[in-house]
Every structure is written in structure tokens, then in C-alpha cells.
VMD Tcl script that builds the backbone (N, CA, C; Angstrom):
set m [mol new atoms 435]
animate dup $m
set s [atomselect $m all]
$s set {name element resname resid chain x y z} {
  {N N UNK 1 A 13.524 20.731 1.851}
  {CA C UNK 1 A 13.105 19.387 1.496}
  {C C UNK 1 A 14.080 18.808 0.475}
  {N N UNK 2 A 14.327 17.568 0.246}
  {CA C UNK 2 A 15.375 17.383 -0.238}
  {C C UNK 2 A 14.781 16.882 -1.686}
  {N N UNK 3 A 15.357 16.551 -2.761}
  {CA C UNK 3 A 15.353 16.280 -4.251}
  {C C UNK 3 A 15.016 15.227 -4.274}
  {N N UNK 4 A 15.503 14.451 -3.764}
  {CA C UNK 4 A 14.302 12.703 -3.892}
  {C C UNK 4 A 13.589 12.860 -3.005}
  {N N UNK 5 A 12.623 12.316 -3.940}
  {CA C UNK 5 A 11.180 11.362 -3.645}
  {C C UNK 5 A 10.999 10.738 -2.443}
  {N N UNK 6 A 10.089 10.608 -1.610}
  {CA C UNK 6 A 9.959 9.806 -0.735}
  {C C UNK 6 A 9.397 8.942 -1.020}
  {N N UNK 7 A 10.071 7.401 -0.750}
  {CA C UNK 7 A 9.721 6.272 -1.525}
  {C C UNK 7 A 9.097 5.261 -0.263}
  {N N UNK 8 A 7.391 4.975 -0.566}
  {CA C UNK 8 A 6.787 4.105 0.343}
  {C C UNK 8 A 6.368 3.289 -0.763}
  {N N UNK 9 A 6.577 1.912 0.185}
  {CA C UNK 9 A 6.373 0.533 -0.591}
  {C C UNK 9 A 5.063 -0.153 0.548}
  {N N UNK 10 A 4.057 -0.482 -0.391}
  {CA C UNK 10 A 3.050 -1.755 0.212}
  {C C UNK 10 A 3.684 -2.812 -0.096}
  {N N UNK 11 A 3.682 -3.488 0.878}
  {CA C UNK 11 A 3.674 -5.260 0.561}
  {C C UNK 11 A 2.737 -6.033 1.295}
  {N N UNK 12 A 2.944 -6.833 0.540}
  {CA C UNK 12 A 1.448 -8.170 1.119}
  {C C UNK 12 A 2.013 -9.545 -0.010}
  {N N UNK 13 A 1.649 -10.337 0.398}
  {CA C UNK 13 A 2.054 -11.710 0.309}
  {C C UNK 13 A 1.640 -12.141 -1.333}
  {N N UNK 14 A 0.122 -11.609 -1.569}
  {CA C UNK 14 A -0.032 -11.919 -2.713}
  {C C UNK 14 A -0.659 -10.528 -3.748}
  {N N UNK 15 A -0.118 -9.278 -3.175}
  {CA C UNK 15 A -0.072 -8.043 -4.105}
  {C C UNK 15 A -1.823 -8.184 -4.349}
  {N N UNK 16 A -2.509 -8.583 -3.790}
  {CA C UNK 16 A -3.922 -8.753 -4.785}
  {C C UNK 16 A -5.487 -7.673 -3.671}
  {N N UNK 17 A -4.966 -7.580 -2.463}
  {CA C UNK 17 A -6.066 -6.680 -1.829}
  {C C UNK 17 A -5.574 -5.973 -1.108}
  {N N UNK 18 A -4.958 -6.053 0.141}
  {CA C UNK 18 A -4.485 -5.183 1.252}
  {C C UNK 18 A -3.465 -3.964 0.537}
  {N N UNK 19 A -2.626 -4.466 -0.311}
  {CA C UNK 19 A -1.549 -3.515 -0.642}
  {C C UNK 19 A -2.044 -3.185 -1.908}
  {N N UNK 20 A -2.704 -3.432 -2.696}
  {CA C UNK 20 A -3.200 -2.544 -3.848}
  {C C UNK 20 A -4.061 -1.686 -3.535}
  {N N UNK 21 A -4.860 -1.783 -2.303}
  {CA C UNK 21 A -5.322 -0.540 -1.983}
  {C C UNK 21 A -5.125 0.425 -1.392}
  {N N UNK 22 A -3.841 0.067 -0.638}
  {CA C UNK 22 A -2.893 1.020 0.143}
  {C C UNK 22 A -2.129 1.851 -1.529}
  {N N UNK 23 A -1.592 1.477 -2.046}
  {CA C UNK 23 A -1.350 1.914 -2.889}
  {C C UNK 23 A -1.817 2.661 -3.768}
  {N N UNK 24 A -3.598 2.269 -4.414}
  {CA C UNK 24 A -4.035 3.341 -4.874}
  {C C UNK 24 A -4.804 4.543 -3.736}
  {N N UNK 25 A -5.243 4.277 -2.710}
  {CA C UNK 25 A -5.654 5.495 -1.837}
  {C C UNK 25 A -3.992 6.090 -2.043}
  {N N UNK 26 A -3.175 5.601 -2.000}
  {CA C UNK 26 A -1.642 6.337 -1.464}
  {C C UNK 26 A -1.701 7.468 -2.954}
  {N N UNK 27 A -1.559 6.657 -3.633}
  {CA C UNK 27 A -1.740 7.760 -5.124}
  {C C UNK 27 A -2.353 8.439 -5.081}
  {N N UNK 28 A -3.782 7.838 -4.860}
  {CA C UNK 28 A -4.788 9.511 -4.464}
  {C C UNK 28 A -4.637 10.551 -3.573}
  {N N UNK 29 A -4.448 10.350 -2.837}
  {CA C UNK 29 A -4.088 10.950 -1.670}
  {C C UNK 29 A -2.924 11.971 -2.181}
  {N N UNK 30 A -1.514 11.283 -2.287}
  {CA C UNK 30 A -0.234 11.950 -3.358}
  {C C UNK 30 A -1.012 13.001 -4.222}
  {N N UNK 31 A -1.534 12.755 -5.351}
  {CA C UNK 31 A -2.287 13.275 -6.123}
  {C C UNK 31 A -2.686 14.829 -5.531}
  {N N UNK 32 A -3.775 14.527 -4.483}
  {CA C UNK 32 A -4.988 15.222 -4.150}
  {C C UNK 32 A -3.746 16.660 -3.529}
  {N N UNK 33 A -2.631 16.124 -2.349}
  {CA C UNK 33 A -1.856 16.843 -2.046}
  {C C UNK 33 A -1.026 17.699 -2.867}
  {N N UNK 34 A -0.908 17.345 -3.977}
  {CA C UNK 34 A 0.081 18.237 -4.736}
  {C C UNK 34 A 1.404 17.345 -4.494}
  {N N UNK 35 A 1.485 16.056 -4.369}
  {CA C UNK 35 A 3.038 15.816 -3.838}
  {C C UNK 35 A 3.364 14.986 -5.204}
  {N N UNK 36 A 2.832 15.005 -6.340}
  {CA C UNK 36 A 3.729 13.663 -7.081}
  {C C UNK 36 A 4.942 14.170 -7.557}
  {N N UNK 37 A 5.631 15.037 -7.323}
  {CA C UNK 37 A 7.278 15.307 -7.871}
  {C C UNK 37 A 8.026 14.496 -6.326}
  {N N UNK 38 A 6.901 14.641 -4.995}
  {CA C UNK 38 A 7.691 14.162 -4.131}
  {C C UNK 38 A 7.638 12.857 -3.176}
  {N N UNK 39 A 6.802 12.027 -3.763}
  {CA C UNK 39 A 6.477 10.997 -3.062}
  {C C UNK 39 A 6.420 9.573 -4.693}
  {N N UNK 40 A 7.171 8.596 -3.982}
  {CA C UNK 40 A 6.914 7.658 -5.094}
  {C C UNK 40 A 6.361 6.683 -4.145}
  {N N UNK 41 A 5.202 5.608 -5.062}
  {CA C UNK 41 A 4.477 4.701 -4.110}
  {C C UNK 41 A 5.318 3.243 -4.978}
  {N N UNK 42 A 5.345 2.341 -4.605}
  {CA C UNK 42 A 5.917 0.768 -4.834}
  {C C UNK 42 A 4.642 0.466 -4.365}
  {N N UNK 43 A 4.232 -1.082 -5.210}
  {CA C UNK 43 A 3.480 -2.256 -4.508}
  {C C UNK 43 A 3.843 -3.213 -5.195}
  {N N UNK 44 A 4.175 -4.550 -3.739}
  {CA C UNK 44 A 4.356 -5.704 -4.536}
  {C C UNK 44 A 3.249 -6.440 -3.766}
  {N N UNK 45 A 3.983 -7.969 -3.840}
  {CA C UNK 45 A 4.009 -9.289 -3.270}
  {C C UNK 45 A 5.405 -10.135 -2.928}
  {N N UNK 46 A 5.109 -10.870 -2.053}
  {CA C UNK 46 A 6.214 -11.850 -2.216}
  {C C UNK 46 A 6.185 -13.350 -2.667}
  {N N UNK 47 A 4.838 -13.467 -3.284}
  {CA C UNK 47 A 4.108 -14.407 -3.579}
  {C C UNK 47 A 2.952 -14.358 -4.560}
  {N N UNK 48 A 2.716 -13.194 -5.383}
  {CA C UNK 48 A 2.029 -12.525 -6.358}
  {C C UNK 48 A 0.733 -13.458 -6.416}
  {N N UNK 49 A -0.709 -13.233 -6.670}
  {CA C UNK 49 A -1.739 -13.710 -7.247}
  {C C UNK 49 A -1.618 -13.587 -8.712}
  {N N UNK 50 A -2.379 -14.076 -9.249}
  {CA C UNK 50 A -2.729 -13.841 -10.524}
  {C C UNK 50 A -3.923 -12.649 -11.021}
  {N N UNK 51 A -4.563 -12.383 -9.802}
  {CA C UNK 51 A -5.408 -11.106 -10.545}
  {C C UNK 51 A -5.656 -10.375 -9.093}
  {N N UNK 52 A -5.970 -9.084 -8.830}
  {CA C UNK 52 A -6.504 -8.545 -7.975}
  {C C UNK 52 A -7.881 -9.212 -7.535}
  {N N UNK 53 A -8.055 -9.598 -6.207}
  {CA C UNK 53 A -9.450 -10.322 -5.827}
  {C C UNK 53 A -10.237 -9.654 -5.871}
  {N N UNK 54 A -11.301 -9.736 -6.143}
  {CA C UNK 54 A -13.332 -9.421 -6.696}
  {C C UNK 54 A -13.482 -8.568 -5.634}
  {N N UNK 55 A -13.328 -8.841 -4.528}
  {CA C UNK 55 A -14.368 -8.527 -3.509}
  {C C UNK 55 A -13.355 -6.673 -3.067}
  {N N UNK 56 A -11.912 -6.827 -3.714}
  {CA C UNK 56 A -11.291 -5.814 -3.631}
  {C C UNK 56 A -11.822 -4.345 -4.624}
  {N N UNK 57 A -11.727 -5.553 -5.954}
  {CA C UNK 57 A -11.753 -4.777 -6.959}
  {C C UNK 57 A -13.275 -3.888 -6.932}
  {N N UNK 58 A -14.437 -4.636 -6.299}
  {CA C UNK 58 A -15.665 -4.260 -6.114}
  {C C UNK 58 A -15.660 -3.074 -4.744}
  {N N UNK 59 A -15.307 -3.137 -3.527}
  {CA C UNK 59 A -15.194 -2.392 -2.765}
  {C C UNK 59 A -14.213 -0.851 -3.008}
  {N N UNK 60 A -13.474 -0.818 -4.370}
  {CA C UNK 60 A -12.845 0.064 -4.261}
  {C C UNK 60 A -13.574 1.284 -5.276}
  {N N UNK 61 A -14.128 0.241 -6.544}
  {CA C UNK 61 A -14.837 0.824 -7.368}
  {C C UNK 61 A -16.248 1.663 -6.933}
  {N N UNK 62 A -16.532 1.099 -5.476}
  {CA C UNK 62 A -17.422 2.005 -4.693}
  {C C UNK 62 A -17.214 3.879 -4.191}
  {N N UNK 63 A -15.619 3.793 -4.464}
  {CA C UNK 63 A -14.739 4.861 -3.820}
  {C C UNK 63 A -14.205 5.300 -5.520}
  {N N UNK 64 A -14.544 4.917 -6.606}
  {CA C UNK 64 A -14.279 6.020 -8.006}
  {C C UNK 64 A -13.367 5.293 -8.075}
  {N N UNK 65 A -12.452 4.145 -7.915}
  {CA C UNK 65 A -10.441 3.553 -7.799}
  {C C UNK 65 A -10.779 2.770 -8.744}
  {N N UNK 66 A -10.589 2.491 -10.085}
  {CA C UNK 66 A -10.797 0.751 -10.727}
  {C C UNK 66 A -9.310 0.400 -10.341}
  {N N UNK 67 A -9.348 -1.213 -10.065}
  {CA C UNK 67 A -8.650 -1.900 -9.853}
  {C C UNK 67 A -8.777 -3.273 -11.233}
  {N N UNK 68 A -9.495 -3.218 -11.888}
  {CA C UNK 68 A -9.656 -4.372 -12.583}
  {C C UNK 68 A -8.378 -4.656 -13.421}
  {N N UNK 69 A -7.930 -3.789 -13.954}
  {CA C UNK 69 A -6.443 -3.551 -14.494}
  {C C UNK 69 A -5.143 -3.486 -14.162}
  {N N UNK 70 A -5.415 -4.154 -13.019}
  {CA C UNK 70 A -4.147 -3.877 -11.962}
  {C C UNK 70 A -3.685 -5.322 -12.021}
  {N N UNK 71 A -2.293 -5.440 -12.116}
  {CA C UNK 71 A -2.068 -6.964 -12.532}
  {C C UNK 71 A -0.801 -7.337 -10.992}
  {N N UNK 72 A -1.214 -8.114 -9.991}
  {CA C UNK 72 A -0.405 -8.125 -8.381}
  {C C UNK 72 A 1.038 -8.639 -9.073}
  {N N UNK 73 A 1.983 -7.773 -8.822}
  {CA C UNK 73 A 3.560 -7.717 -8.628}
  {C C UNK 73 A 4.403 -8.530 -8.023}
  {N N UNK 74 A 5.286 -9.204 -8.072}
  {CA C UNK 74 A 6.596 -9.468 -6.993}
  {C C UNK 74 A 7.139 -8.416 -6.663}
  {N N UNK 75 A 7.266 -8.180 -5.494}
  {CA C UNK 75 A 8.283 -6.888 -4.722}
  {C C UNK 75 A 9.955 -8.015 -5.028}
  {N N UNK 76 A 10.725 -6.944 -4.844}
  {CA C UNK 76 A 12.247 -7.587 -4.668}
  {C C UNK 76 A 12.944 -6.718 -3.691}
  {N N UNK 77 A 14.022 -7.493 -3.057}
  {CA C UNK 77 A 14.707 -6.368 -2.551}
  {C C UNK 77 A 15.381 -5.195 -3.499}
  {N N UNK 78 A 15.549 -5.140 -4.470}
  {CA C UNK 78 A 15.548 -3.936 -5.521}
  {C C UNK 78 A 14.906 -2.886 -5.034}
  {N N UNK 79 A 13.539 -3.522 -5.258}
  {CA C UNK 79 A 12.406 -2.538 -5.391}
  {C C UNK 79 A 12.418 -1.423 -4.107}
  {N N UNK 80 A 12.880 -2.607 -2.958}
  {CA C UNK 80 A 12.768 -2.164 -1.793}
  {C C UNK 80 A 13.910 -0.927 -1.225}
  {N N UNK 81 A 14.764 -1.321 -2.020}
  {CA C UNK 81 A 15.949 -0.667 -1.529}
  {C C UNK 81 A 16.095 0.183 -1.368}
  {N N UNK 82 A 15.496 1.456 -1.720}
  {CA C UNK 82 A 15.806 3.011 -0.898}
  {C C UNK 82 A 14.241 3.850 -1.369}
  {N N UNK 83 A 13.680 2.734 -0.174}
  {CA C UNK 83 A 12.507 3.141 0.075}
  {C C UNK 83 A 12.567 3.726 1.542}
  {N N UNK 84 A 11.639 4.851 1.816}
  {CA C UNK 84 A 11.725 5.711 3.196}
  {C C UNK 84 A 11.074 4.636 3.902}
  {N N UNK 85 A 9.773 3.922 3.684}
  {CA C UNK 85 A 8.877 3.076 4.500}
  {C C UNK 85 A 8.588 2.488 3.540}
  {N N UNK 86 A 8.596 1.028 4.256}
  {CA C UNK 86 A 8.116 0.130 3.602}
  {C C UNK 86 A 6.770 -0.398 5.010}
  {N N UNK 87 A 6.114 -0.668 4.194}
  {CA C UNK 87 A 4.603 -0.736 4.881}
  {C C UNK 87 A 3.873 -2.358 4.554}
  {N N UNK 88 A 3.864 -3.275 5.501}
  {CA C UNK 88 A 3.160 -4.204 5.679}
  {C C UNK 88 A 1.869 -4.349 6.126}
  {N N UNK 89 A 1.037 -5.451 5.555}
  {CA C UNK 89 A -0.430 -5.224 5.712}
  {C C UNK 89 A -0.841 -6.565 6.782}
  {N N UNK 90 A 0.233 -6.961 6.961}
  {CA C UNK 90 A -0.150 -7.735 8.582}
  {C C UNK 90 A -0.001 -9.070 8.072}
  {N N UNK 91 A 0.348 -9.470 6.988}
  {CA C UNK 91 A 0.680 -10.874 6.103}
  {C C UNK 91 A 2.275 -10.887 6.629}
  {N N UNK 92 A 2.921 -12.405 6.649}
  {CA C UNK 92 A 4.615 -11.941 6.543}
  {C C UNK 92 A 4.829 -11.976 5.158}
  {N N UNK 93 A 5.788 -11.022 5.205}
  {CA C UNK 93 A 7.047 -10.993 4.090}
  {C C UNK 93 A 8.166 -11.652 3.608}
  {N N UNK 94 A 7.755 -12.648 4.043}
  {CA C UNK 94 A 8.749 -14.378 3.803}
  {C C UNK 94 A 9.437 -13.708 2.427}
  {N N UNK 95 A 10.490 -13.791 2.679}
  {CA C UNK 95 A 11.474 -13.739 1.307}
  {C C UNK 95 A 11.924 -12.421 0.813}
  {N N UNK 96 A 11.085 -11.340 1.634}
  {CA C UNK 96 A 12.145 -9.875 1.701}
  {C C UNK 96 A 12.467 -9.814 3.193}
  {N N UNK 97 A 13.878 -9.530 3.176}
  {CA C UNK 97 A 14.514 -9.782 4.546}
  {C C UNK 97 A 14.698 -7.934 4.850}
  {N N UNK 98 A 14.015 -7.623 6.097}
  {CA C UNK 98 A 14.247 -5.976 6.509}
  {C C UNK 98 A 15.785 -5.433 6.240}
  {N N UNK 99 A 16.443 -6.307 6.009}
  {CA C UNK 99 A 17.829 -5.473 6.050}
  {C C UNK 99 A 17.896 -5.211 4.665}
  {N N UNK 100 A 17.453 -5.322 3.344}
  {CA C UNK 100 A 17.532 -4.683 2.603}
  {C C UNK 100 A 16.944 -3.306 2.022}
  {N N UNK 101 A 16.515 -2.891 3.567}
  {CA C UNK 101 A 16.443 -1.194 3.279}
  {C C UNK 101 A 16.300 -0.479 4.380}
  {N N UNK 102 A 16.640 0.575 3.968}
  {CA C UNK 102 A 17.409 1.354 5.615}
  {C C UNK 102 A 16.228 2.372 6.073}
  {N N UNK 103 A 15.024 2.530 5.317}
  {CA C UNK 103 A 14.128 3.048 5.698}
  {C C UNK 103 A 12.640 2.122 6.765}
  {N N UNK 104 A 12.337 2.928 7.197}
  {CA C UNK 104 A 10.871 2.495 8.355}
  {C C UNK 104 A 9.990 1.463 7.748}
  {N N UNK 105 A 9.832 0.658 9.165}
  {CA C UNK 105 A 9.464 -0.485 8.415}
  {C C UNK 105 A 8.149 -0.616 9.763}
  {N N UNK 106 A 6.812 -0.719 9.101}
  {CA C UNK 106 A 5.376 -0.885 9.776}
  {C C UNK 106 A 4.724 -1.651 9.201}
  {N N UNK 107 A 3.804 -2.467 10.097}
  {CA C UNK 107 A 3.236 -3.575 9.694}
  {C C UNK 107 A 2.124 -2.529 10.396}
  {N N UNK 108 A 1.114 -3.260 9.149}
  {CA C UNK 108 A -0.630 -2.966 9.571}
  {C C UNK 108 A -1.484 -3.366 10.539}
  {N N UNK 109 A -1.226 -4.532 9.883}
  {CA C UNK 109 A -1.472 -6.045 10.793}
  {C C UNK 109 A -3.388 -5.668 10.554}
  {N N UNK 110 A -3.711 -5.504 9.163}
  {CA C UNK 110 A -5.101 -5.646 8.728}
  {C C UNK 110 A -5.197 -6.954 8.253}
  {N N UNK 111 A -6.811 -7.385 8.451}
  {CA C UNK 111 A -7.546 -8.499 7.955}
  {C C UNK 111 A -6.948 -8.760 6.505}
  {N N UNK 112 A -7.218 -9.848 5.594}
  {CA C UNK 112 A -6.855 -10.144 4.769}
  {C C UNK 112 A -8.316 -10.057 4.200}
  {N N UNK 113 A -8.795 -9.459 2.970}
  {CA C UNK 113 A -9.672 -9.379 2.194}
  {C C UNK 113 A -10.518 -10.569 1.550}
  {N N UNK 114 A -9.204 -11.484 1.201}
  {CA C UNK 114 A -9.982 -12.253 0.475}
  {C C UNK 114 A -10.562 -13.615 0.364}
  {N N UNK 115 A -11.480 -13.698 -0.244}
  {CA C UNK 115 A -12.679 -13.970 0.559}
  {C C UNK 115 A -13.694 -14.102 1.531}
  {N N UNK 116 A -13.418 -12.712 1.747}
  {CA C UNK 116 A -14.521 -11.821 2.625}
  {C C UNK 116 A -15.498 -11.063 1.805}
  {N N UNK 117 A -17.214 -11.189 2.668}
  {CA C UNK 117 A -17.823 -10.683 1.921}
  {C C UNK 117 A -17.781 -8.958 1.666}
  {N N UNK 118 A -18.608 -8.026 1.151}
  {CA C UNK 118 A -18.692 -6.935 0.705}
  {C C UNK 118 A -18.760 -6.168 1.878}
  {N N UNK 119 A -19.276 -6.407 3.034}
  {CA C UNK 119 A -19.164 -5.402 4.214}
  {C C UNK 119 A -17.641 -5.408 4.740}
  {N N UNK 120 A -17.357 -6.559 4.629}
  {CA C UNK 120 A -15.822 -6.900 5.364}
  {C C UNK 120 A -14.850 -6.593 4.589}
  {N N UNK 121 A -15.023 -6.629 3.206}
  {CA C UNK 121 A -14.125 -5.844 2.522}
  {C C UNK 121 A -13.959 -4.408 2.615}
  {N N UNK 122 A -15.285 -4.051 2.799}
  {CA C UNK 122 A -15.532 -2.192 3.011}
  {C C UNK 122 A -14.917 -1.717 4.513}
  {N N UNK 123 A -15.079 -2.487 5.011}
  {CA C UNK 123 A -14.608 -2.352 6.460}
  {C C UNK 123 A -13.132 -2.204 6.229}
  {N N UNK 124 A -12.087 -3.240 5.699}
  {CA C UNK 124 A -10.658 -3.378 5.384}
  {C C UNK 124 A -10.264 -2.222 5.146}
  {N N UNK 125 A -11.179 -1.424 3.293}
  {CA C UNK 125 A -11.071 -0.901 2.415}
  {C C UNK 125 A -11.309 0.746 3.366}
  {N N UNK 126 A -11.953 0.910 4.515}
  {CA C UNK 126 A -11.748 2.189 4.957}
  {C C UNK 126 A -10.781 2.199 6.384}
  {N N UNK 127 A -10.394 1.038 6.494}
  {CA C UNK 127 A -9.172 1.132 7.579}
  {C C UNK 127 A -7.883 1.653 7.025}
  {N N UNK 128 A -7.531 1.014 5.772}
  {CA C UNK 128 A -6.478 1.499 5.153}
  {C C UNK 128 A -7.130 2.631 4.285}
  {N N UNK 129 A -7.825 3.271 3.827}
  {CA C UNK 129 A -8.114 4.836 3.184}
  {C C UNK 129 A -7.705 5.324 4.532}
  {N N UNK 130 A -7.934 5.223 6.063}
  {CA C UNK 130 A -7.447 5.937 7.220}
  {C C UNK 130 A -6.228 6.132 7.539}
  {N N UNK 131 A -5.432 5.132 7.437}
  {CA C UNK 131 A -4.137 5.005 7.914}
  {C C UNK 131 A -3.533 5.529 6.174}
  {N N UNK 132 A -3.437 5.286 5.614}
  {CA C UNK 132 A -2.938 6.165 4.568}
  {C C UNK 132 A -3.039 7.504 4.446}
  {N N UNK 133 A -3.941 8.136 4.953}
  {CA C UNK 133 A -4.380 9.383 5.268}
  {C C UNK 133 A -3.472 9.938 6.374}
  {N N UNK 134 A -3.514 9.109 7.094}
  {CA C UNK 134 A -2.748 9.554 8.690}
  {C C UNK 134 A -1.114 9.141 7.961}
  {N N UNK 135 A -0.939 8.557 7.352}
  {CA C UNK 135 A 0.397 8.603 6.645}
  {C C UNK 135 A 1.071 9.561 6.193}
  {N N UNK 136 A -0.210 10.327 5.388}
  {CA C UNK 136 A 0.360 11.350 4.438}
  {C C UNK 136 A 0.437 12.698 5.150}
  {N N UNK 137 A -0.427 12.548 6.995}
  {CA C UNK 137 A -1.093 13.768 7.791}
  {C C UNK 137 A 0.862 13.798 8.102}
  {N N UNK 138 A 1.160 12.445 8.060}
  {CA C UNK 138 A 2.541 12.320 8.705}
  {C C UNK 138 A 4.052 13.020 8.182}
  {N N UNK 139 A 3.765 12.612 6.895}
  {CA C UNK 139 A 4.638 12.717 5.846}
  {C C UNK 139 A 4.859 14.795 5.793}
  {N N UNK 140 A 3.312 15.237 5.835}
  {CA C UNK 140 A 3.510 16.627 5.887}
  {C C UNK 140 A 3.748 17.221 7.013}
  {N N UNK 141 A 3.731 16.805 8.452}
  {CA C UNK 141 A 4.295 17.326 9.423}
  {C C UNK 141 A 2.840 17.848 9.833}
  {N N UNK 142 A 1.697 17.421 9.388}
  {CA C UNK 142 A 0.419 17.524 10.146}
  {C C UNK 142 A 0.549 16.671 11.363}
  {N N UNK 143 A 0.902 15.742 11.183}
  {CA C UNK 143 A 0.534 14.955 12.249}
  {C C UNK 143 A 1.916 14.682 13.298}
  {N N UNK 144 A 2.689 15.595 13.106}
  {CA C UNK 144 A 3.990 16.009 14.107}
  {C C UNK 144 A 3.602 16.067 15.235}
  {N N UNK 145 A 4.152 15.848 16.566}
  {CA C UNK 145 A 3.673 16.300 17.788}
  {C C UNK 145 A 4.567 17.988 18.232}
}
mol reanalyze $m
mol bondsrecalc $m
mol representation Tube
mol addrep $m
């Protein structure tokens, strides 16, 4: 295995539901595996909110995650730049252009959270705990064919 990190980036348009929760399941998950010497997580926006949305911050806190402290990011192509996957949540990415990074690039193409009520957020909120899961089944060669 090699000495760097494997670097996955969420993005979403306004950093405030889809990709902050990809991001903290991604940490947990990292965490739970034993991988944080080998996996680094990024989350932006390309269009930042001003606070993580309610209906996020409430659906996650159901799952032990606070989000209330989480303040939504601008991604840059910086950020992006030698990331293994960069991971879209089905919003475009107006203003990061794919050629600034040479790693895998997947779109979700999940609902947008916000302002959706509490079932529809929970619904969002365990599509991506899944696919992050199946990410990480990926990342370890569980989910190899």
C-alpha cells in the first residue's frame, strides 16, 4: 500500500447537507476501520451556505454525528487536486472543472435535503451512510469482484 493517503472529496453546491454527510459517515466509517493514517476526507461547496441546514443537522444527530458546528466550505481546485475520488451528490459543480484532478470522479445524483421534511431527510441521510459504506467495502478490496 503506498504512503499517501487516499484522498476523497464530497462536493455539493452549497457544502450544507448532501456532502457534509458524506463526509462525516466517511470519517466514521475511516475511523471505525482503522484507516485514518490512510484515507483523508475533503468537503466543500462551490457555492457555500452559510450554515449546515436543520433538517440535516437534525437527521444526523439521530445517528450520534453533531453537525451544528460544522461551518459549509468552498472546495477549490487546490483542494481538489490530488484527490483519488472526488464524489458528487447529484448537484453540478459549476466552477470546479474535472480536469483539475486526475483521480475518479462519481456523481450520486441524491435528492437535495433541503427543505425536506424529517422522513425525507432520513431517507437521503441512509442512502449516503450506504454508499459510503460500499465506498469504503471498495476502498478495502471487499467489494472487488
Amino acid at each position: 500500500m503506498s504512503d499517501t493517503p487516499t484522498r476523497i472529496a464530497f462536493v455539493c453546491v452549497q457544502n450544507a447537507g448532501r456532502s457534509q454527510m458524506a463526509a462525516a459517515f466517511a470519517k466514521r466509517e475511516r475511523d471505525a476501520r482503522a484507516l485514518t493514517d490512510s484515507v483523508e476526507i475533503v468537503t466543500g461547496g462551490t457555492r457555500p451556505a452559510d450554515s449546515v441546514h436543520d433538517v440535516v443537522v437534525d437527521v444526523m444527530r439521530e445517528e450520534a454525528i453533531d453537525l451544528r458546528d460544522r461551518t459549509p466550505r468552498e472546495i477549490t481546485p487546490d483542494d481538489l487536486r490530488d484527490c483519488d475520488y472526488v464524489i458528487t451528490m447529484g448537484c453540478s459543480a459549476d466552477g470546479v472543472c474535472p480536469a483539475t484532478w486526475s483521480g475518479d470522479n462519481r456523481d450520486w445524483n441524491l435528492d437535495d435535503p433541503h427543505g425536506a421534511d424529517l422522513e425525507t431527510g432520513r431517507e437521503i441521510r441512509d442512502e449516503i451512510e450506504a454508499r459510503v459504506a460500499s465506498l469504503f467495502d471498495e476502498l478495502s478490496g471487499a467489494g472487488s469482484r
